[in-house]
C-alpha positions in Angstrom: 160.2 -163.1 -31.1 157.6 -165.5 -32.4 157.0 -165.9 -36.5 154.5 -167.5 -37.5 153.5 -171.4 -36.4 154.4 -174.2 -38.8 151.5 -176.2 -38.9 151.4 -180.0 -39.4 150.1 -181.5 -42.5 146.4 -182.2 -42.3 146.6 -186.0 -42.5 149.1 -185.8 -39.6 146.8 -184.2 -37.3 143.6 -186.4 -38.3 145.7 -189.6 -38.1 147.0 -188.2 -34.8 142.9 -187.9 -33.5 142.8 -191.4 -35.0 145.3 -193.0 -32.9 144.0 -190.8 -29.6 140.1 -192.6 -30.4 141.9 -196.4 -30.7 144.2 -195.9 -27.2 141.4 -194.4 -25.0 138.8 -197.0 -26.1 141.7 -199.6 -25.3 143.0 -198.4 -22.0 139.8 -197.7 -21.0 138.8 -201.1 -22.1 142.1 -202.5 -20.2 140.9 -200.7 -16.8 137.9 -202.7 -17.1 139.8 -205.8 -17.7 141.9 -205.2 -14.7 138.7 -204.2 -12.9 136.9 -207.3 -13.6 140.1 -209.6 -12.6 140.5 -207.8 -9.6 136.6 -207.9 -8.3 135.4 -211.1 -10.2 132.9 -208.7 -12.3 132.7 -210.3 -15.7 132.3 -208.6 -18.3 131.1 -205.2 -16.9 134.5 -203.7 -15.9 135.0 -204.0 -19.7 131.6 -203.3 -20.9 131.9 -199.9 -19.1 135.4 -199.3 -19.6 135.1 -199.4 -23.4 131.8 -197.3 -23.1 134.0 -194.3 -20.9 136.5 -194.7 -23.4 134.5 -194.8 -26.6 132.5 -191.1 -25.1 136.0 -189.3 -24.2 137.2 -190.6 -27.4 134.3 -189.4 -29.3 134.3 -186.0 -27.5 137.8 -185.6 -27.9 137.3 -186.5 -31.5 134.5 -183.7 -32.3 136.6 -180.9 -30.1 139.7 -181.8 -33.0 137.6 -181.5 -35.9 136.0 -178.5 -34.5 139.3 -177.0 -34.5 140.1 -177.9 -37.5 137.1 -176.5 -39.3 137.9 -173.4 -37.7 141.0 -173.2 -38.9 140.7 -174.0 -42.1 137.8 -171.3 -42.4 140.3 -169.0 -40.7 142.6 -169.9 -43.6 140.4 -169.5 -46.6 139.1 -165.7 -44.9 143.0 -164.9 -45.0 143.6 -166.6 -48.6 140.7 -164.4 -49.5 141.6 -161.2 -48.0 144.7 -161.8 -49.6 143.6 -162.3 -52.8 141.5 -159.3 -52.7 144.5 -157.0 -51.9 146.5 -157.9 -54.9 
């Protein structure tokens, strides 16, 4: 018995990709701190930390707005369709 999905409000889902890109670069960036405390490696255990984090974030980033896109062409084809039947 499944209706149809309630979708979140666009700005909730891009402010939600927003706040995924800030905490991967910053944990990222923090297990390079913690590396570089631990192993004495200043400042590479950041350096590379933030650089991981800044390339998950920005994949991560492109796969959600991909999805979007798609679903917001998916949306005007059925608005369309619609339309076209009335």
């Amino acid at each position: 018995m499944s209706g149809p999905r309630k979708r979140r409000p666009a700005w909730v889902r891009h402010y939600g990709l927003g706040i995924e890109f800030a905490a991967a670069v910053a944990g990222f960036g923090l297990v390079g701190y913690w590396i570089d405390r631990r192993w004495n490696s200043d400042p590479w255990g950041v350096v590379v930390g933030a650089v991981l984090g800044l390339i998950g974030a920005t994949y991560n980033l492109v796969r959600g707005s991909t999805k979007a896109f798609k679903e917001a062409a998916d949306e005007d084809e059925e608005d369309e369709r619609r339309s076209s039947e009335s």
